[in-house]
matplotlib code that plots the C-alpha trace (Angstrom):
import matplotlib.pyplot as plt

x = [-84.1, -86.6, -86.0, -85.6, -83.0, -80.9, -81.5, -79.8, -77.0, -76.2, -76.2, -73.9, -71.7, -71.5, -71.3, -68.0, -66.5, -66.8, -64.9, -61.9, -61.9, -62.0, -59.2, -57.4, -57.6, -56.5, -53.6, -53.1, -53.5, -51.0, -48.0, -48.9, -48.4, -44.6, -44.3, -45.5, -42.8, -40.1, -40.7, -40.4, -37.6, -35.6, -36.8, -35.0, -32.2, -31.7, -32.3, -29.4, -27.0, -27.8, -26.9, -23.6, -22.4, -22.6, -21.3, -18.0, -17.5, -18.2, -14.9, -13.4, -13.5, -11.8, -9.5, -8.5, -9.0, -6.4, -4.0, -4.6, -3.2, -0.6, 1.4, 1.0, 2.4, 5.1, 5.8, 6.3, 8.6, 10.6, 11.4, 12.2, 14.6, 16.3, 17.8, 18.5, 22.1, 21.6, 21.9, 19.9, 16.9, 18.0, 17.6, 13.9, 12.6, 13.6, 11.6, 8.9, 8.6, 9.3, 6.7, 4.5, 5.5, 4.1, 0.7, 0.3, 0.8, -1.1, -3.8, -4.0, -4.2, -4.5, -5.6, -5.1, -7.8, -9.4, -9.7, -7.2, -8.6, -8.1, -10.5, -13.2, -13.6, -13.9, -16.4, -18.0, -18.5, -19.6, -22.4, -23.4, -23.5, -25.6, -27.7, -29.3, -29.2, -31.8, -33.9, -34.0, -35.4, -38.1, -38.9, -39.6, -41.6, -43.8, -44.4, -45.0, -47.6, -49.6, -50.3, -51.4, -53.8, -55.1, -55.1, -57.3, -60.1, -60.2, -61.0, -63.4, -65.2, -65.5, -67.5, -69.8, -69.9, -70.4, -67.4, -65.0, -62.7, -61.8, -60.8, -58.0, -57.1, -56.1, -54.6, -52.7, -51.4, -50.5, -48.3, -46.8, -46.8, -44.9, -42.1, -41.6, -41.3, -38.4, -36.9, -36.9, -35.2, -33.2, -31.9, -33.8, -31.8, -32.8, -36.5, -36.1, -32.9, -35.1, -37.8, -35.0, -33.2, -36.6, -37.6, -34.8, -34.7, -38.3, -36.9]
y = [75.4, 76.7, 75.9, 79.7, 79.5, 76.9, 78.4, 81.6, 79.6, 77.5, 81.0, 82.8, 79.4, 79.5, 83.0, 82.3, 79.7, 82.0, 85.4, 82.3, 81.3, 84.5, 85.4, 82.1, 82.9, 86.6, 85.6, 82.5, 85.9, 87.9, 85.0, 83.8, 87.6, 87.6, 84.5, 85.3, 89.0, 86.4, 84.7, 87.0, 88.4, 85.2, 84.4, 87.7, 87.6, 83.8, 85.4, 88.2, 86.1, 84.2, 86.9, 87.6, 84.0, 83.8, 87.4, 86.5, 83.1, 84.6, 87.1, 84.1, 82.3, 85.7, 85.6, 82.2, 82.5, 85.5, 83.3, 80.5, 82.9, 84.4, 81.2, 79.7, 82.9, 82.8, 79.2, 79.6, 82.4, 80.8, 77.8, 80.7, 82.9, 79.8, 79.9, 83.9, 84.7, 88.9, 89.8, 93.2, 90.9, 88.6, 90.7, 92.5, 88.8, 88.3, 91.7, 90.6, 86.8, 88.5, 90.7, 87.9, 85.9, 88.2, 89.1, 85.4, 85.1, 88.1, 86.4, 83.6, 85.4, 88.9, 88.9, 92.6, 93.5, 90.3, 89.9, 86.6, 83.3, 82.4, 84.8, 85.2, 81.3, 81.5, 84.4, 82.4, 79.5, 81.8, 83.2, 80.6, 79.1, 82.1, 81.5, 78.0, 79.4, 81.7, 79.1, 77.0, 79.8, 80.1, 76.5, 76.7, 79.8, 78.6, 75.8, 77.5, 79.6, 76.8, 75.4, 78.7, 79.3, 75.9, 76.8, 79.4, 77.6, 75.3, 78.0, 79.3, 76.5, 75.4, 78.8, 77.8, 74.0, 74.2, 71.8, 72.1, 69.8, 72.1, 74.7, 72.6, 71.1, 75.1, 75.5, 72.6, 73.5, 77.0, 75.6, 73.4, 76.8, 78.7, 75.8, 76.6, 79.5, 79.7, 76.7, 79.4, 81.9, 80.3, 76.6, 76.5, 73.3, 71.1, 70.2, 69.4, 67.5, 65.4, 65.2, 64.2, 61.9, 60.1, 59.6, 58.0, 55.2, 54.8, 53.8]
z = [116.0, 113.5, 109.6, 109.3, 111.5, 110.3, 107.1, 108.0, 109.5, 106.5, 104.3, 107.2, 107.1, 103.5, 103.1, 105.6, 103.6, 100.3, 101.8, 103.0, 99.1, 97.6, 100.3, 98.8, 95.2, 95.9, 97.5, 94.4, 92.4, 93.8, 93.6, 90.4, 89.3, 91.0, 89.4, 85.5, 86.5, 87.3, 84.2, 81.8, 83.6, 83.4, 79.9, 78.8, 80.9, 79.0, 75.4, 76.3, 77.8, 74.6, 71.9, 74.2, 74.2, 70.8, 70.1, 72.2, 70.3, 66.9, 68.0, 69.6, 65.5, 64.2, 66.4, 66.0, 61.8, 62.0, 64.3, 62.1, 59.2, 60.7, 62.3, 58.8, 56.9, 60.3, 59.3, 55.7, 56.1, 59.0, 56.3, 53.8, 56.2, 56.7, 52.8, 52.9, 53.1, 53.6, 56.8, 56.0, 55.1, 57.6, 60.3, 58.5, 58.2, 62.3, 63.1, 61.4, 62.8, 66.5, 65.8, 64.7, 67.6, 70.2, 68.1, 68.3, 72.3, 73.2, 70.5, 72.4, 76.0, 77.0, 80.9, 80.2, 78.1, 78.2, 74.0, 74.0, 72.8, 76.3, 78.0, 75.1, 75.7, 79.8, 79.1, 76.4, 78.9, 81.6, 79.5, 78.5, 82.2, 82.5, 80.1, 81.0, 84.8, 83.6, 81.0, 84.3, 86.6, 83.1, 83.3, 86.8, 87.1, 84.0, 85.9, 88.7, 86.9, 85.4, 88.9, 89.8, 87.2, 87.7, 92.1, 91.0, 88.3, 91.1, 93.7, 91.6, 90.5, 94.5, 94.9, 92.5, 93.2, 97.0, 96.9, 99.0, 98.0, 95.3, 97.0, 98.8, 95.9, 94.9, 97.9, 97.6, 93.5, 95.0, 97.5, 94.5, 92.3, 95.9, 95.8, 91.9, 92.2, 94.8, 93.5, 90.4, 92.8, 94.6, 92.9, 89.7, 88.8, 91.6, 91.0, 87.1, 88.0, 90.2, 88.0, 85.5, 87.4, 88.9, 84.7, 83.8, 87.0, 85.8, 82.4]

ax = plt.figure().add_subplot(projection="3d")
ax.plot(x, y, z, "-o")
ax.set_aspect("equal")
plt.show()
């Protein structure tokens, strides 16, 4: 085989290997572009969740502050019915402290309409639940992202460099960024729990 030949070979080979890399970093391109839309998605799904947690327990405090008020004016009263001899005021003092009575129970749960101390704390909880569901989908999409990015210098630079060892090496941080990003879809909380759990046996 002539030199002109192997030549043409080696540019044919390489020329090869390049369209598989460029082929590699488009599809690094593509996920790492569902994966930065997940992102941002789950970082603002957190931030809302966020403002309605808070929202529910700042109702859940007036709530409790008017309860708070109420079965200490009911107690005070109670102790000063008890030295009242009418039975006129007698009986308007009784109206008032039933009355009081069932503010104070439907203040403390309303399944009805969902605005008893009761229920704003479940929903409280749940939103909150909600909320670091989401900030752990974020974590593990940014993550996710990163070894993209990186899958895709790596690429790059092997197109360059001639070195092919770089190109798997993107390959292989892809793969990493592909199992972030379903761990971000699908259980968010196992692959920082492991990562978590893994630190402190190391410690």
């Amino acid at each position: 085989m002539s030199e002109a030949q192997e030549h043409a070979e080696h540019i044919e080979h390489a020329a090869h290997s390049n369209k598989g890399i460029a082929l590699l970093i488009a599809v690094l391109a593509l996920v790492l572009a569902f994966t930065e839309t997940l992102g941002k998605s789950a970082q603002t799904s957190s931030l809302a969740y966020n403002v309605q947690s808070s929202d529910t327990w700042a109702f859940y405090q007036a709530r409790n502050s008017r309860s708070t008020t109420v079965s200490t004016a009911k107690e005070v009263m109670e102790i000063e019915a008890a030295a009242i001899t009418d039975p006129a005021q007698k009986a308007a003092i009784a109206k008032k402290l039933e009355d009081w009575d069932k503010r104070l129970k439907r203040w403390a749960s309303d399944p009805e309409k969902g605005e008893g101390m009761k229920e704003l704390m479940e929903k409280a909880q749940r939103l909150e639940a909600q909320r670091d569901h989401a900030m752990e989908q974020y974590h593990n999409y940014e993550i996710g992202s990163a070894a993209l990015q990186v899958g895709i210098v790596l690429a790059s630079a092997s197109i360059i460099t001639s070195m092919a060892v770089l190109a798997w090496l993107g390959g292989a941080l892809g793969v990493v960024g592909l199992i972030f990003m379903f761990s971000g879809l699908y259980e968010p909380e196992l692959i920082l729990h492991l990562f978590a759990s893994s630190h402190m046996i190391g410690h």
